[in-house]
C-alpha positions, 0 to 999 in steps of 0.5 A: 500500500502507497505510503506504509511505513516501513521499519527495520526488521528486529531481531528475530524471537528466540524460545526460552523457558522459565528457570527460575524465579525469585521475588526483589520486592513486593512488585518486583520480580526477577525472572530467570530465562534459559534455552538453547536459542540464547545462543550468540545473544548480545545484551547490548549496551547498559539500559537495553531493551528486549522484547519479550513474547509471552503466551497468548492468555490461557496458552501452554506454548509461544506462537513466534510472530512474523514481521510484517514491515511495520510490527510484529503479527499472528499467523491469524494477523492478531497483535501477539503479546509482547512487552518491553523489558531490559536485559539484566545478566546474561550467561552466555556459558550457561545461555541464562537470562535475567529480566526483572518484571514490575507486579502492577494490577492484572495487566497481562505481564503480571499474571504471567510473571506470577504464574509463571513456573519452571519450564514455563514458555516465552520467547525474546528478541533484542537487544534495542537501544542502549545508553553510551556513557560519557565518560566526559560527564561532569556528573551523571544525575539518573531518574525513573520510577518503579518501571526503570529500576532495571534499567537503573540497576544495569546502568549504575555498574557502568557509571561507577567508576566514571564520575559522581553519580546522583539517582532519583527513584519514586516508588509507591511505598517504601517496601518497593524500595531494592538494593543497587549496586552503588559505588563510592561515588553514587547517592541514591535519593528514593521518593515515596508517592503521596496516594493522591499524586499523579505517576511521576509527580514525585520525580519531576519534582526530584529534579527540579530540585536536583543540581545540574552543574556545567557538563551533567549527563541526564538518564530519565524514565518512566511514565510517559506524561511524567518524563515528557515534563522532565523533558520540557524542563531539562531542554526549555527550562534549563537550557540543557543540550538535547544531546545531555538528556535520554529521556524515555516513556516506559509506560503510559498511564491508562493504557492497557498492558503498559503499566508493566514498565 
């Protein structure tokens, strides 16, 4: 058809199964896939993104999708269940992958991580875009909610031994609150949400009050409205080059499925 956009392939869905499962907090759980398919995997940079496929609801097996030239499609032309996660440890003797799932509600991804048990089926395909680490950075200040500890937790390492390096975090209580890697160098705010704020209200305010000396390096995400204020600030408030910011919608409130992070 004139005029259809079409994008670059993805990588193709490799099987993978459930190893093993163990809970980070109350709402964060970290998921340990495996399967000979992981074969020659590459992470990525720090911060990636993998897609990952699950089963459709009530399903015992993965069905891979085929790209149409714009998105992925079921052999019967439904949209499959895929979700957008970040790529934690990765093992390429023992082919394990690590991916950490946000609990939110009865969104898709949290009835299948809850549910989800050795041997269970999925499928991914990555790595997407990752964040280079300027190590000309005077400082590095890093921001997201619950969505982007992953991200965050994979990102810290490669920021450690650069510069000094301050973190914003909202959660929604304080048991959501996990362990980081930080260095010596690192200082690690958290912000609990008030039950009547809007998601991501909390961080927005975190960095308005936040330093930004000469040369900062920003990493930002989250709910899509809220770091798409953090964007505004940075870029027409501060006057911060765009070329000193990623800022990135994990999620967008209200839309079905992408409470996941």
């Amino acid at each position: 058809m004139p005029g259809t956009r079409v994008r670059r392939e993805p990588p193709p869905f490799r099987r993978v199964e459930v190893v093993r499962k163990e809970p980070r907090s109350p709402y964060l759980v970290r998921v340990t896939l495996t399967g000979s398919e992981l074969e020659g995997f590459d992470p990525g940079l720090p911060a990636a993104s993998l897609r990952l496929l699950l089963p459709e609801e009530g399903g015992t097996d993965v069905e891979v999708p085929a790209w149409s030239g714009n998105e992925f499609r079921a052999a019967d032309g439904s949209r499959p269940r895929i979700r957008t996660l970040t790529p934690l440890r990765f093992d390429p003797d023992g082919l394990e992958l690590d991916v950490e799932i946000v609990l939110h509600g009865v969104s898709p991804l949290t009835v299948w991580a809850q549910g989800a048990g050795q041997g269970t089926p999925a499928a991914v395909s990555g790595t997407g875009r990752g964040t280079t680490v300027d190590v000309g950075a005077s400082a590095w200040l890093v921001a997201g909610d619950e969505s982007a500890l992953p991200a965050i937790s994979v990102l810290l390492p490669a920021l450690a031994e650069v510069t000094d390096v301050h973190v914003l975090i909202e959660v929604r209580n304080e048991s959501a609150r996990v362990d980081l890697p930080v260095g010596p160098r690192t200082a690690v705010r958290w912000r609990v949400a008030e039950p009547d704020m809007e998601p991501g209200a909390a961080l927005f305010e975190a960095v308005r009050a936040a330093s930004l000396p000469d040369g900062v390096q920003v990493w930002a995400a989250g709910e899509a409205a809220a770091v798409q204020r953090i964007r505004r600030y940075l870029f027409d408030e501060v006057g911060l080059a765009r070329s000193r910011a990623i800022v990135r919608g994990y999620w967008r409130r209200g839309r079905a499925g992408d409470e996941d992070g």
